[in-house]
C-alpha positions in Angstrom: 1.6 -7.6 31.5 2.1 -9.8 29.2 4.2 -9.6 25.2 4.5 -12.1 22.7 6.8 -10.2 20.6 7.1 -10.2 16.8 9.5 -8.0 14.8 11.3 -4.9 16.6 13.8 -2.4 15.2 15.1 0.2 17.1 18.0 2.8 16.0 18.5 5.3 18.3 21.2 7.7 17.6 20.8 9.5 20.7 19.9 9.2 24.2 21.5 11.6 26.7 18.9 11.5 29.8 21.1 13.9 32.0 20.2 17.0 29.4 16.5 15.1 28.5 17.2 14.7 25.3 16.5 11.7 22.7 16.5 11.2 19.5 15.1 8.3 17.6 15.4 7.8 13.4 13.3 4.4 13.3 11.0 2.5 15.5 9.5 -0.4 13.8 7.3 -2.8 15.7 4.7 -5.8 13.7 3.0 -9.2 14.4 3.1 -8.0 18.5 0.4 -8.7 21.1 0.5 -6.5 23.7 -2.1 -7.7 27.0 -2.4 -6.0 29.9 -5.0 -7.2 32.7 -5.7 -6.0 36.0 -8.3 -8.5 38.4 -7.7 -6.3 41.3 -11.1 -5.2 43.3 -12.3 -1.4 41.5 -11.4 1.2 44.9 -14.9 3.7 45.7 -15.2 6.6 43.6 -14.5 9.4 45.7 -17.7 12.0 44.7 -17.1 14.7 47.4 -13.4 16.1 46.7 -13.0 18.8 45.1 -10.0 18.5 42.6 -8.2 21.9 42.3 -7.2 23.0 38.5 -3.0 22.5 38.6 -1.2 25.1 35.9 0.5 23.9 33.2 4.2 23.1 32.7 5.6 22.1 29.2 7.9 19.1 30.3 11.7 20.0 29.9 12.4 17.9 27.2 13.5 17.8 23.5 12.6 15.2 21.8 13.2 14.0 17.8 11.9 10.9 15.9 12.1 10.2 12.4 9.3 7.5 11.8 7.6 5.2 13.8 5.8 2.4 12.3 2.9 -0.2 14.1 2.0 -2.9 11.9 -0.6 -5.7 12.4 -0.3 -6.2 16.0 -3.3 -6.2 19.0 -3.4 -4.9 22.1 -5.8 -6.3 24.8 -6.0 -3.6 28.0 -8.1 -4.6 31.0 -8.6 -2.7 34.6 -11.5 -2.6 37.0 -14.2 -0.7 37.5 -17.3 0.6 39.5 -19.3 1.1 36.2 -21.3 -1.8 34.4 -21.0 -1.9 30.7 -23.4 -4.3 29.2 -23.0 -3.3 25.9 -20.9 -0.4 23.4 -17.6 0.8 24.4 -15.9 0.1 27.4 -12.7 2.3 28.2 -11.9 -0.3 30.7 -12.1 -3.4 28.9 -10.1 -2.6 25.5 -9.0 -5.0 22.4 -8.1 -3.7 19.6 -7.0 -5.8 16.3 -5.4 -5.3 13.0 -3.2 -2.0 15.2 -1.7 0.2 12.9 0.0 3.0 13.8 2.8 5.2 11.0 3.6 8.4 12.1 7.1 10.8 11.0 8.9 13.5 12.1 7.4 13.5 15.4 9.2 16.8 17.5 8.5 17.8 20.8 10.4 20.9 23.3 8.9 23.4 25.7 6.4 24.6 23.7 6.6 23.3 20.6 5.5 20.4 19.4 4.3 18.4 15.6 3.9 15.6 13.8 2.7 14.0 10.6 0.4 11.1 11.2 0.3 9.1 7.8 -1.3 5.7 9.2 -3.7 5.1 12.5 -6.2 2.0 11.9 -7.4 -0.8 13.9 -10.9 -3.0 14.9 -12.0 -2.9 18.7 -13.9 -5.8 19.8 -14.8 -6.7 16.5 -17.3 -4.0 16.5 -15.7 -0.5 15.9 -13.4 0.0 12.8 -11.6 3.1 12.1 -10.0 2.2 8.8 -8.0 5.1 8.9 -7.2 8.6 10.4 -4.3 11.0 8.9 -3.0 14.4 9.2 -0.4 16.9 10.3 -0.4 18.2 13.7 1.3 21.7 15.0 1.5 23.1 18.5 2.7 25.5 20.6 2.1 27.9 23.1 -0.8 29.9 21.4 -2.2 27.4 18.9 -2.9 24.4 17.7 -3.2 23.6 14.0 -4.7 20.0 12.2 -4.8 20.0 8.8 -5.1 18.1 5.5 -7.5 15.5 8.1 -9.1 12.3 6.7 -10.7 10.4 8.7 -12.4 6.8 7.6 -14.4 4.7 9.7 -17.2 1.6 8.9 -19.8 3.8 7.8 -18.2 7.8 8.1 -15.4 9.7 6.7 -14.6 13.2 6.5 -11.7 15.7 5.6 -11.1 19.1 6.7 -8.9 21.4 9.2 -8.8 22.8 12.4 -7.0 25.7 13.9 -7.4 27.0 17.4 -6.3 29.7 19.3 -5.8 30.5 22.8 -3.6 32.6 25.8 -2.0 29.8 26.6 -1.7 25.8 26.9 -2.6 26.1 30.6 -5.5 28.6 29.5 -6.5 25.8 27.0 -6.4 23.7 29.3 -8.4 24.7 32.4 -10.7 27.4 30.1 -11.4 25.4 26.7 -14.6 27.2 26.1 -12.9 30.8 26.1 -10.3 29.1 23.1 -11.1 30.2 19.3 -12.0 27.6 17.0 -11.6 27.4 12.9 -12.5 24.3 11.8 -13.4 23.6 7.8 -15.0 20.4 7.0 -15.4 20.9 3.1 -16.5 17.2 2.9 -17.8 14.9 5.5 -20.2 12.0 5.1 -21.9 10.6 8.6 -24.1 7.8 9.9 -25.3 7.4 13.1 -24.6 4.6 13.9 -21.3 5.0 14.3 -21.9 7.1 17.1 -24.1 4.0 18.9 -21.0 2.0 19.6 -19.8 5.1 21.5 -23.5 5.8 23.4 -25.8 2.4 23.1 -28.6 4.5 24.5 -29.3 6.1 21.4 -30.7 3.5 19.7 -33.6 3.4 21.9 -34.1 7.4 20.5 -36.8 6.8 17.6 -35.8 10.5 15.9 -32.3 8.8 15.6 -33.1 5.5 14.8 -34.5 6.8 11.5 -31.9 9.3 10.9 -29.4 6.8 10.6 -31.3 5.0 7.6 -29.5 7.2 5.5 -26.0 8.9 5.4 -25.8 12.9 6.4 -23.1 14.5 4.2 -22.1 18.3 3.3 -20.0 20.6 4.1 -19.5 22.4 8.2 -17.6 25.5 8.5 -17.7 27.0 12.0 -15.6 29.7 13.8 -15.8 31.8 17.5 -15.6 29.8 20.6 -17.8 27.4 22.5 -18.9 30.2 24.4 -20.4 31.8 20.7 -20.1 30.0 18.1 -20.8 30.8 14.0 -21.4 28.2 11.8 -20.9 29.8 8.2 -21.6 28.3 4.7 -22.6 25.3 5.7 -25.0 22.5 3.5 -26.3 19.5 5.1 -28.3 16.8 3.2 -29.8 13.6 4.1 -29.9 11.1 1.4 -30.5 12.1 -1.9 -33.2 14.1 -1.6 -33.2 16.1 1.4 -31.0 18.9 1.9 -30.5 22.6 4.0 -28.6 25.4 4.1 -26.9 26.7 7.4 -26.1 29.5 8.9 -26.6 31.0 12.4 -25.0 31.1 16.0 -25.0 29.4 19.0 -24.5 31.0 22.6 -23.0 28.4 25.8 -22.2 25.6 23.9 -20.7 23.8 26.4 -23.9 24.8 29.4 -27.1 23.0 28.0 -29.5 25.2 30.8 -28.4 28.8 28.8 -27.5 27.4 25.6 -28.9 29.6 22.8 -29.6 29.1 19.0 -29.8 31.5 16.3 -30.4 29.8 13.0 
């Protein structure tokens, strides 16, 4: 690993490791490059082993920090792999640019956990750009609550909330699709090709191809689970001339051989 350091500041009024405890007021960090490369030869992918589900355990901690602030720096993060990735994103081979990362009263304890994300930004591999993402985060051990979201990317942005309920974090975990979802996107504004970056394979799809000539925009309001799922008042147009009404239901979200429709 490599760091060429730029500016750090660090005041942390606490730090007492024997009761897990640490709190931080300011971490400031700009004009860093952080690079991180691994040439070592990718070990087999192990196909037959079954992994077993492991039950969740909030880490005994409590942790406090005022504000942390990222600004300008670039972090280049390489490991090896099996997989060939010709083009799009690669989650081994990672650069991102222009990093920047503000965030306040960040909390964490045994479940219980929030913080207000005011900045996240950055360009990877000259390609990707999310110009910003923002909102407040909530969490414990029966929900999990985002609200006043923007999100801004090259050619998307949307704004909304989420709030989703479940048993437990370690039923959330191991059973997502049994978890209640409310999520309210009052205004969102799309474009495929965003998405290509992420799956390169859909540009070869001619139905997409000419979707993404023009923006999708409107409003998406959807409750129940993945296992049944409403979507509610919901308006989707494409371009200035096309636009729909939706409403329906949709059964095995998450299982494409039983999923159902009902619109």
């Amino acid at each position: 690993m490599n760091i060429d350091l730029g500016k750090l500041a660090l005041e942390l009024p606490k730090t007492d490791l024997s009761n897990n405890e640490i709190e931080v007021d300011e971490f400031n960090l700009s004009n860093t490059k952080f690079s991180y490369i691994d040439s070592s030869i990718p070990k087999p992918i192990d196909t037959l082993s079954i992994q077993k589900e492991s039950a969740f355990n909030w880490p005994d901690w409590k942790i406090k920090v005022n504000s942390i602030v990222f600004q300008n720096n670039e972090i280049n993060f390489k490991t090896p792999s099996n997989a060939v990735v010709s083009s799009g994103f690669n989650p081994n081979d990672i650069q991102l640019k222009q990093f920047n990362f503000s965030s306040e009263d960040i909390l964490y304890e045994p479940a219980k956990a929030g913080l207000k994300l005011n900045e996240l930004s950055f360009l990877e591999h000259n390609k990707f750009q999310l110009k910003d993402l923002n909102f407040q985060l909530d969490l414990d051990d029966n929900s999990l609550q985002l609200s006043s979201l923007h999100a801004v990317t090259g050619r998307s942005n949307l704004s909304g909330s989420a709030k989703i309920r479940y048993a437990s974090m370690d039923s959330f975990i191991n059973s997502f699709e049994s978890a209640i979802m409310d999520i309210e996107l009052p205004n969102f504004r799309v474009n495929i090709q965003d998405a290509y970056y992420f799956q390169p394979d859909l540009e070869a799809n001619a139905y997409l191809d000419s979707l993404a000539t023009k923006n999708l925009y409107g409003t998406l309001n959807l409750r129940g689970s993945l296992d049944s799922l409403n979507l509610q008042k919901s308006n989707l147009n494409w371009g200035e001339s096309t636009s729909i009404s939706l409403s329906g239901s949709a059964k095995s979200v998450t299982n494409p051989d039983s999923l159902k429709l009902y619109i």
